[in-house]
N, C-alpha and C positions, 0 to 999 in steps of 0.2 A: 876237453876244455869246458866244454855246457856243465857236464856233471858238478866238474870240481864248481864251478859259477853257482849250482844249485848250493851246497855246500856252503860255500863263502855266505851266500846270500841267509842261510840259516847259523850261523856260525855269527856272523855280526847283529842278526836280530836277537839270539838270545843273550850275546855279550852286553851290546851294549841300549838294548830295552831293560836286561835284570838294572843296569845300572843308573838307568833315570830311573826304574819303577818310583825308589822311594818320594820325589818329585811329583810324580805323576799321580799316582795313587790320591795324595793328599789334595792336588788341586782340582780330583771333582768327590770330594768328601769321602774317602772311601780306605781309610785307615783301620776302621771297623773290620774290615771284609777286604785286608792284605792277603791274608794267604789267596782269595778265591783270583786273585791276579794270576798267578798261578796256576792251583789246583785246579782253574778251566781249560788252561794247556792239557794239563795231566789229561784229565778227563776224557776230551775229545781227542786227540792224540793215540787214546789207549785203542778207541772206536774208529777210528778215520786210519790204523794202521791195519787193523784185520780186514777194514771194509778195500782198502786200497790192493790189499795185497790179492785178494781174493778177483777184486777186479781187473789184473793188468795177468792174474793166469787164466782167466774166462776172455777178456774180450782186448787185452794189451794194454801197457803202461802207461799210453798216450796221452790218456784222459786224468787219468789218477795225477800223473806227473805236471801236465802241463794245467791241466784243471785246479788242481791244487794249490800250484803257485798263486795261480789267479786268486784265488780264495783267500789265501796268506795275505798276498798284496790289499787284498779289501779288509781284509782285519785288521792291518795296521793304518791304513784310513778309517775307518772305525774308531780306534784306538785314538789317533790321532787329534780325533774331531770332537770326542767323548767331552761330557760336561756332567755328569754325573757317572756316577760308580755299577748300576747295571748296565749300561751302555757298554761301558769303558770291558768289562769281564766279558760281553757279547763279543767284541772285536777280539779278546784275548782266546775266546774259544772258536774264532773263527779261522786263527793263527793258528790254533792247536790241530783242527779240520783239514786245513790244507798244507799244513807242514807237516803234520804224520804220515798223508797219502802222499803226497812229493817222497819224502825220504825211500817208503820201503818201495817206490816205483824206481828209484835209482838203482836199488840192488838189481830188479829183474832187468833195468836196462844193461848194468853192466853184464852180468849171467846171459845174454843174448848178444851185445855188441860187444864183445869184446872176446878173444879166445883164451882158453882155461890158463896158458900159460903167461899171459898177461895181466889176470886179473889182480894178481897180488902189487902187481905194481899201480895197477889204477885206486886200488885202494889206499896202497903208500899217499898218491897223490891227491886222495880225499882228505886222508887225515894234515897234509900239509896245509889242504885250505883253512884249516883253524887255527893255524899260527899266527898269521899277520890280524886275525881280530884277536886272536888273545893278545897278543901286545900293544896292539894300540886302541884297540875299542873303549877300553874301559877311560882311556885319558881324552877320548875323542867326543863319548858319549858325555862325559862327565862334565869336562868345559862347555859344551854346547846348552846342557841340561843347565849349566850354573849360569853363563853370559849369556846366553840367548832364552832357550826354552824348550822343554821337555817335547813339544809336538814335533819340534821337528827333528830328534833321535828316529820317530816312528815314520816320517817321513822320509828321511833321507837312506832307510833301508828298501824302498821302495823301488830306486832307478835300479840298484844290483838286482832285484828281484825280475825287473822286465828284463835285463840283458839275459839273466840266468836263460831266461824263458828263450828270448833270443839265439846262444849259442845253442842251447840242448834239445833246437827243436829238428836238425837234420838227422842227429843223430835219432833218439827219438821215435821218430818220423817211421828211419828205415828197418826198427823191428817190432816195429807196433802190431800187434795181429794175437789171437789165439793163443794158448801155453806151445811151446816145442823151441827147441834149438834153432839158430839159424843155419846151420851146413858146418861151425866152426870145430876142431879137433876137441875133444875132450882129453882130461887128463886120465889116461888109460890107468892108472891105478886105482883111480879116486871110480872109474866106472868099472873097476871088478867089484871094490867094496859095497856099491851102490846096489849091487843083489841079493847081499847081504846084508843089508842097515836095515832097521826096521824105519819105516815113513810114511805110518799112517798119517793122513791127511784128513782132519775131518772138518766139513764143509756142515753140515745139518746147523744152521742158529749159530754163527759162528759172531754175526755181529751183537747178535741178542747177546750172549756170554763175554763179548767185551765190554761193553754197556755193563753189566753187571762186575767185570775187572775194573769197570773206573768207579763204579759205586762204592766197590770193598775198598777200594784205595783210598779215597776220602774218609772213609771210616776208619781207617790205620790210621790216615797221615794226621787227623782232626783226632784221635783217640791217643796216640804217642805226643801232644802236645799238650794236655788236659793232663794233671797230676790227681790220683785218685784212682777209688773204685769202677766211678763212672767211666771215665777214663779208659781204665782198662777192661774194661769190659767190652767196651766201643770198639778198643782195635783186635781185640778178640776174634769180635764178631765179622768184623773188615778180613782179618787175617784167612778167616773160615771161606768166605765168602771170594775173597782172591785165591785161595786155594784150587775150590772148587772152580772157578773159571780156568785159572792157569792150567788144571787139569784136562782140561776139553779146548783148549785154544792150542796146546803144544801138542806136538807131537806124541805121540801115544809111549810113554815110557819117560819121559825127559821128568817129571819127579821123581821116579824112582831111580833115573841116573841109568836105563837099560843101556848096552852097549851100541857104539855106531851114533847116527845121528842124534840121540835124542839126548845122548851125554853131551856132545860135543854142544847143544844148545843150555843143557842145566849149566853142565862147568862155565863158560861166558856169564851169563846169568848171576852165579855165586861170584864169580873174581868181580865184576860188575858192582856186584852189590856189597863186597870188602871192602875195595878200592874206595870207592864215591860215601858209603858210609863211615871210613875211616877221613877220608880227608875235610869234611863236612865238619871235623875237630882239630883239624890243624892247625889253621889259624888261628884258632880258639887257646889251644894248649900252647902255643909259643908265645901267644900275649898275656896270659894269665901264668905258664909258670916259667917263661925264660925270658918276659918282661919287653919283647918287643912291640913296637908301635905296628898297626894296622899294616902300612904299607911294607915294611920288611917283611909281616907275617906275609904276609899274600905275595910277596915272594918266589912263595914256597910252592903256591899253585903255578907259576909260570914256570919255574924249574919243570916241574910235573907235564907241562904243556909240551916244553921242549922234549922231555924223554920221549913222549909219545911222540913224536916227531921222529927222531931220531930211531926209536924201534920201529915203527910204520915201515921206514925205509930199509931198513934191516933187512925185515920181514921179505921186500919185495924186489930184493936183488934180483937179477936173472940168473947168478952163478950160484945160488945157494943149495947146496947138494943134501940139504936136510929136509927129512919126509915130513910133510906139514902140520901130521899129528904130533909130532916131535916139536917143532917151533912151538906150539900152541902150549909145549910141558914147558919148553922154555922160558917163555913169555911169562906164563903163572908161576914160575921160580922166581922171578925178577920181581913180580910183584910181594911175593909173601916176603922177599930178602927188605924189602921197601917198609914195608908194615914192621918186622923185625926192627928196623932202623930207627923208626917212629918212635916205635915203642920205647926204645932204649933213650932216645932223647928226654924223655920226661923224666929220667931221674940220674942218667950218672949225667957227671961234671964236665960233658964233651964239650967241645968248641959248637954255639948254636947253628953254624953253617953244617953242621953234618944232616940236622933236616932237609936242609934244601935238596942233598944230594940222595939222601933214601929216598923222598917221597920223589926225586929226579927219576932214580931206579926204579922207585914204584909205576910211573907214567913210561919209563923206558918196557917194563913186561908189559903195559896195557896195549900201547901202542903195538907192539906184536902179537899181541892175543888175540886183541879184535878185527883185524884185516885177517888175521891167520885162521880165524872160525870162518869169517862170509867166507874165504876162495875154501874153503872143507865143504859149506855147507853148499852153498851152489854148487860146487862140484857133484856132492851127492844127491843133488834134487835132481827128477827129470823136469821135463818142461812145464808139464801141468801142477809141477808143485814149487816153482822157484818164490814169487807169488807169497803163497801163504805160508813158507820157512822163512824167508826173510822177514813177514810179519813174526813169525814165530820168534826170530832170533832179537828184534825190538821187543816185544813184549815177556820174552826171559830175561832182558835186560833192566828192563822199569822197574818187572816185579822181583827182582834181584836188591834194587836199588832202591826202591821204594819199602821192600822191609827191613833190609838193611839199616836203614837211616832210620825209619821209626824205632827199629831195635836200638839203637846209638842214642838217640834223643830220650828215649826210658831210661837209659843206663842213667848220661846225665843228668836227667830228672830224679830220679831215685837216689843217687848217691852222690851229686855234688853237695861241696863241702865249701864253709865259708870262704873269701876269698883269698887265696894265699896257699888251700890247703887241699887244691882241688889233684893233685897227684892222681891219689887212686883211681877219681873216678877216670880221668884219660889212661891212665894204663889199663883199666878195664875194658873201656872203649875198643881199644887197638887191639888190647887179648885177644878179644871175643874177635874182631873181623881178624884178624891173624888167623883163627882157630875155622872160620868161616874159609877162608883163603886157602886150609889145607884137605877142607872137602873139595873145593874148586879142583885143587891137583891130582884128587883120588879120581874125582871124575872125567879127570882131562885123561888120565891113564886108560879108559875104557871107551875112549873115542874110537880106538880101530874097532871095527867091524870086527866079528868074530868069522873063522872061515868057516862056516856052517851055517847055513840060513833059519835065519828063525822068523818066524812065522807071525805074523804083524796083529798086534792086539785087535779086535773088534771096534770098527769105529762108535763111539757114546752117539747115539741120534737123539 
């Protein structure tokens, strides 16, 4: 119950803060410097997820988790109180601080409280906490923002924030301590594989190289927004730059896709970065080429919300007799079948409700992929490394979704056409992360462990 509280409690700040931003922004001058509303999140977030994770496998969750909260909560009074536009980005990165180190302390809480054959289900029960703010935050935040006023959206996510703190401090509490297990069964299949996965772990400057992952990301996300040489040059140089961190922040292999853990974190990672790059044009393509108004487009993303609901749960039956590496091929079927769907909406003459229903399917495989990789990857961590996979597994996701979306926003840029005529470029769009989609499943296939141990790359110090 505390966990799913944490959850909830991030789930309605990012609903329904994205939804007064535009409000807020404007009333302490700082339309100039929209995105850095944001890209502060990103930012800190990127650094406050390696620092968190590293912390709760060296000295226990306790602090990352409940500390963090507390920190979230002073951002959004921060936020709250802002009258000009550096202030207002300070509180937004303070939120980014304590909500990156909260979340990946949830994972090590669950990986310690909880035993292997229930995790799938506690996970079900995370992704449900996003339901009741995807449906009503954005009508909740929005009236409040338009009759009343934007400070107190930032406000009023503040009491969920102290309960959260509230329920999830017994739990918490009693496995707070050092990296290791607490006495519970593991999943004896998932601890044969786990001597054969590769999982280097490397710790040397690990926050210094995310610090540098949120630099390069700004440089993507600021260079894919900029049309030109300059432009592209910029996210180039971002691209290079997230490269070389993602390389020394993952696990040793998970670029190149090596088999065992390091795929199971790239595949998430890529499905990740389809998915959210592809839908980031949904709304987009059904307003501009099948002519619907704002609010039926966006629709489409609640459709989406529920499948992920609906797969989560799937995913986390107790009777499901499917090997988890197998759910996970699942999951990323459902998605590419989703992208497929997309795709096909933008040009034949279907009924426009059949969006709703691909990109439904699309969030129905998400929603089983991503509870279906943390109980794989906790399974295959030991203790001293639950900690910095689960940062691992957040930061293949960002940097999945974050060049995905700059790649999507180029295409846009590059080949949209005047209005009316914008076809190709969305079916390019959705191509391309379709075509990204079917690496995702090449690499979901190399998730089992191979039965021969292989011999773990040299950690980069």
């Amino acid at each position: 119950m505390g966990i799913t509280g944490v959850v909830t409690a991030a789930a309605f700040e990012t609903i329904a803060v994205a939804t007064a931003m535009p409000d807020a922004v404007k009333a302490v001058n700082g339309l100039g410097a929209y995105a850095w509303a944001f890209n502060g999140v990103v930012i800190a977030t990127m650094v406050a997820t390696v620092a968190g994770g590293d912390f709760s496998d060296r000295k226990g969750p306790k602090l990352p988790l409940v500390g963090g909260l507390l920190v979230f909560a002073l951002g959004l009074v921060v936020c709250a109180t802002a009258h000009i536009m550096p202030v207002f980005v300070l509180g937004r990165v303070m939120q980014g601080l304590g909500g990156g180190s909260a979340i990946v302390a949830v994972y090590v809480v669950v990986a310690r409280g909880y035993e292997a054959k229930l995790r799938a289900q506690v996970f079900s029960a995370l992704a449900a906490a996003w339901v009741v703010p995807s449906l009503v935050g954005p009508f909740i935040a929005g009236a409040i923002a338009e009759f009343w006023t934007w400070r107190v959206v930032f406000f009023g996510v503040i009491p969920i924030v102290l309960i959260a703190i509230w329920l999830v401090w017994p739990l918490v509490n009693s496995v707070d301590g050092p990296g290791g297990n607490v006495g519970f069964a593991e999943d004896e299949e998932l601890v044969d594989q786990r001597a054969d996965s590769v999982t280097d772990v490397r710790r040397s400057g690990r926050t210094r190289w995310a610090a540098s992952l949120a630099a390069g990301a700004v440089l993507v996300q600021d260079g894919g927004r900029r049309l030109g040489v300059i432009g592209g040059i910029e996210a180039v140089i971002g691209l290079v730059i997230v490269g070389f961190a993602l390389r020394r922040l993952l696990p040793a292999g998970a670029l190149r896709l090596t088999r065992g853990l390091p795929s199971a974190i790239g595949a998430r990672g890529l499905l990740a970065g389809a998915f959210f790059g592809a839908q980031a044009f949904v709304p987009l393509m059904l307003v501009d080429q099948r002519g619907l108004g704002l609010t039926l487009a966006g629709l489409s993303l609640t459709t989406s919300s529920l499948g992920w609901f609906v797969g989560s749960w799937w995913q986390g039956r107790p009777d499901i007799a499917i090997a988890r590496d197998r759910i996970i091929l699942v999951g990323a079927a459902g998605v590419l079948i989703g992208l497929i769907g997309i795709s096909l909406t933008v040009f034949l003459p279907a009924p426009v409700a059949i969006a709703g229903v691909a990109w439904a399917i699309g969030g129905f495989g998400m929603g089983i992929t991503v509870p279906a990789v943390n109980v794989w990857v906790l399974g295959m961590s030991s203790g001293e490394e639950q900690g910095a996979n689960s940062a691992a597994l957040q930061l293949g996701d960002s940097g999945g979704v974050l060049i995905c979306t700059a790649l999507a926003g180029a295409i846009y840029g590059m080949f949209t056409s005047p209005a009316g005529q914008q076809a190709p470029t969305f079916i390019t769009i959705f191509v391309t992360m379709t075509a990204i989609c079917v690496l995702a499943i090449f690499a979901a296939t190399r998730i089992p462990a191979p039965s021969v141990s292989i011999r773990p790359v040299a950690p980069i110090v």
